[in-house]
C-alpha positions as CSV (number, residue, x, y, z in Angstrom):
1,X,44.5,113.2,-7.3
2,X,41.6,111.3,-7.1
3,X,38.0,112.5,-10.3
4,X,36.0,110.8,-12.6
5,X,38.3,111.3,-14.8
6,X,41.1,110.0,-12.9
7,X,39.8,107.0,-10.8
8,X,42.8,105.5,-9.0
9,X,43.7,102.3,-9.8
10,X,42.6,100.3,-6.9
11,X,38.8,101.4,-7.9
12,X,39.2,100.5,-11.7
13,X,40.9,96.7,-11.7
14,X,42.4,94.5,-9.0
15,X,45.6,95.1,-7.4
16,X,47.5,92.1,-9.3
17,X,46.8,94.2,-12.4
18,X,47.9,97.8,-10.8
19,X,51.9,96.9,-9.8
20,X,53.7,99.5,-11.0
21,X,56.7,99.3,-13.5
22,X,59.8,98.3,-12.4
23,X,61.8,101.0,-14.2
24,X,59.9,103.9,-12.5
25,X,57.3,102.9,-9.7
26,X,56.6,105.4,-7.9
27,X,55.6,107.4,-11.2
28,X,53.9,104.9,-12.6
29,X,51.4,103.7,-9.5
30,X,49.9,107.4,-9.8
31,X,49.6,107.0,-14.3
32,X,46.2,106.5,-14.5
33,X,44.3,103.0,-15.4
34,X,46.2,100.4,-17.0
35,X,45.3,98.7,-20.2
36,X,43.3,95.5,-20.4
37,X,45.1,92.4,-21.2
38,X,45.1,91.9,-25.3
39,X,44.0,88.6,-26.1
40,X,44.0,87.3,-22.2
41,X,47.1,87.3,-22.3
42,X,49.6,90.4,-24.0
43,X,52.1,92.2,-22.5
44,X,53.5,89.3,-21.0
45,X,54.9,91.4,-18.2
46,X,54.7,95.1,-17.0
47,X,57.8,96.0,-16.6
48,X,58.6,99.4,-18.8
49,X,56.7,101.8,-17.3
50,X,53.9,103.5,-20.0
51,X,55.9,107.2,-20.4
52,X,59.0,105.5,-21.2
53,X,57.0,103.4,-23.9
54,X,55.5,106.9,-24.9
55,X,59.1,108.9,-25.3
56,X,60.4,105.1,-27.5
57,X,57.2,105.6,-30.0
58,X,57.7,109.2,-30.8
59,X,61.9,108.6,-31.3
60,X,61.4,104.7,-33.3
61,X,59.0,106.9,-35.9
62,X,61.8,109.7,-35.8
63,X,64.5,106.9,-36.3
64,X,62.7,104.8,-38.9
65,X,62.1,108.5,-40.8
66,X,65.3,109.6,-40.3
67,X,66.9,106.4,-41.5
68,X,64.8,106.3,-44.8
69,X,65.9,110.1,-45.4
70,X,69.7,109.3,-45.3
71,X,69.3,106.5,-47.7
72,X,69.6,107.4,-51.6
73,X,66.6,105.1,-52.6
74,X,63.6,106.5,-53.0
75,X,61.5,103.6,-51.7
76,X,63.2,103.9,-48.4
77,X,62.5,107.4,-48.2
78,X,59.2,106.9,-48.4
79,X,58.6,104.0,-46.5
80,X,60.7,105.9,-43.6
81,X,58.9,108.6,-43.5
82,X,55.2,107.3,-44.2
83,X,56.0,104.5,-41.1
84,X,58.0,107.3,-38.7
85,X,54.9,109.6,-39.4
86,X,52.4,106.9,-39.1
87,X,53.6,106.1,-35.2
88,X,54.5,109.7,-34.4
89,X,50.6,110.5,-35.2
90,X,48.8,107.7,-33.8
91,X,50.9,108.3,-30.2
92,X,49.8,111.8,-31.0
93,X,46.3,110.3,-30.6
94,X,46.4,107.9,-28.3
95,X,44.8,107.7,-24.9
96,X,48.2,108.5,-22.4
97,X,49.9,111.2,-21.1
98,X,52.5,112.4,-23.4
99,X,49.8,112.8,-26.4
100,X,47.8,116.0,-27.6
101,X,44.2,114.5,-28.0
102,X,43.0,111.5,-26.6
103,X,40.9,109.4,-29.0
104,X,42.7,106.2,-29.7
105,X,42.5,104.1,-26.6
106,X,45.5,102.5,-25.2
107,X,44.6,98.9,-26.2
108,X,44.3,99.8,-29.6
109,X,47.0,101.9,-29.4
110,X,48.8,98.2,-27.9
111,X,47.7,96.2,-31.4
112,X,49.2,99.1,-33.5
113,X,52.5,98.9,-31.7
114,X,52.4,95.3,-32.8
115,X,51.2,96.0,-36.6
116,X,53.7,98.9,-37.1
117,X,57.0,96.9,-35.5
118,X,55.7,94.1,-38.3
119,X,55.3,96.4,-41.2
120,X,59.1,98.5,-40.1
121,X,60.5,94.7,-40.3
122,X,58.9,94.0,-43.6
123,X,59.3,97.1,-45.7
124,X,62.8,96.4,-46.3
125,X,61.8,93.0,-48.5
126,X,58.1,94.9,-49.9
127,X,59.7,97.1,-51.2
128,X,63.5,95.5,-52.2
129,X,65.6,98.0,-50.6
130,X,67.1,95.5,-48.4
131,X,70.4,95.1,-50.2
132,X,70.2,98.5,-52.1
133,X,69.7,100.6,-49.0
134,X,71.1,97.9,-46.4
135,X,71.9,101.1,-43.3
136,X,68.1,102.3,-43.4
137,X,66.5,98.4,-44.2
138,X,69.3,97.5,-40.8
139,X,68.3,100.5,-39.0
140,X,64.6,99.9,-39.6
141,X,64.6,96.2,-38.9
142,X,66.3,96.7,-35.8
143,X,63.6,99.1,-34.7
144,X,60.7,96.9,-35.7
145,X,62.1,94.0,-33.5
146,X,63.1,96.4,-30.7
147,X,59.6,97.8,-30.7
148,X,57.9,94.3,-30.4
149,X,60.6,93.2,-27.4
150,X,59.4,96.2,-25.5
151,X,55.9,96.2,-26.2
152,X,55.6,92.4,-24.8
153,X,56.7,93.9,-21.5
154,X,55.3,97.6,-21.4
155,X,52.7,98.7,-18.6
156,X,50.3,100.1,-21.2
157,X,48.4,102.4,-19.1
158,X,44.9,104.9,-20.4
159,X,45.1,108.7,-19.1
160,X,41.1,108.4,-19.2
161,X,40.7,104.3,-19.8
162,X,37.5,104.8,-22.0
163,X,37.8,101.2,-23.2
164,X,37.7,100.1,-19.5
165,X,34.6,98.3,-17.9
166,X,32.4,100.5,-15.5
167,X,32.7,99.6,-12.1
């Protein structure tokens, strides 16, 4: 379905830019405007299609949360559950389908994927619960690197692009 909110693709950006993932095509040729490139050059391919991506943000924060609870430090409780909250409410925000409100667009929503996989991989030594809580700093770690792997290759795509050029 063709608005002004919901330009297809082929009017936004050129057709190069608009091939769907490879997990899910036919859903994701008809999800909306994809991102701009970050930097020239980020994700390097567009292969996980943007809804997967979303379902992965809201179950990393609930794993990074859920793997500070179970630990018996308390700095790994709270760095769980501040970085699980922190990525459970800015996909909340963010410009794509599966969120409530719509006010962080999908390229910054791109750069925070990066910033929170970095600071999920770092707690762990910040805050020296790496060998006193080694399941939740493991658990964690993994998550952060996981997170970066797929953003490289996710098809960030905007449910209303507001950070897109007019055409």
């Amino acid at each position: 379905m063709q608005s002004a909110i919901y330009p297809s693709t082929e009017d936004v950006i050129s057709p190069e830019v608009t091939t769907p993932g490879a997990v899910a095509p036919a859903v994701q040729q008809n999800a909306a405007i994809p991102s701009k490139l970050l930097f020239g050059v980020l994700p390097l391919k567009r292969l996980i299609p943007q809804d997967v991506h979303s379902v992965l943000d809201y179950s990393n924060g609930l794993m990074v949360a859920m793997a500070g609870l179970a630990s018996r430090r308390p700095e790994a409780k709270v760095a769980g559950v501040l970085l699980g909250a922190s990525v459970i409410s800015v996909s909340l925000l963010t410009d794509y389908r599966l969120s409530l409100a719509k006010l962080i667009p999908i390229e910054m929503h791109e750069v925070l994927d990066y910033a929170w996989s970095a600071s999920v991989i770092a707690a762990p030594f910040v805050f020296g619960y790496k060998k006193r809580a080694p399941l939740a700093a493991m658990v964690q770690i993994a998550t952060g690197a996981a997170n970066i792997m797929g953003s490289l290759i996710t098809d960030y795509r905007a449910a209303r692009g507001s950070m897109q050029a007019a055409t």
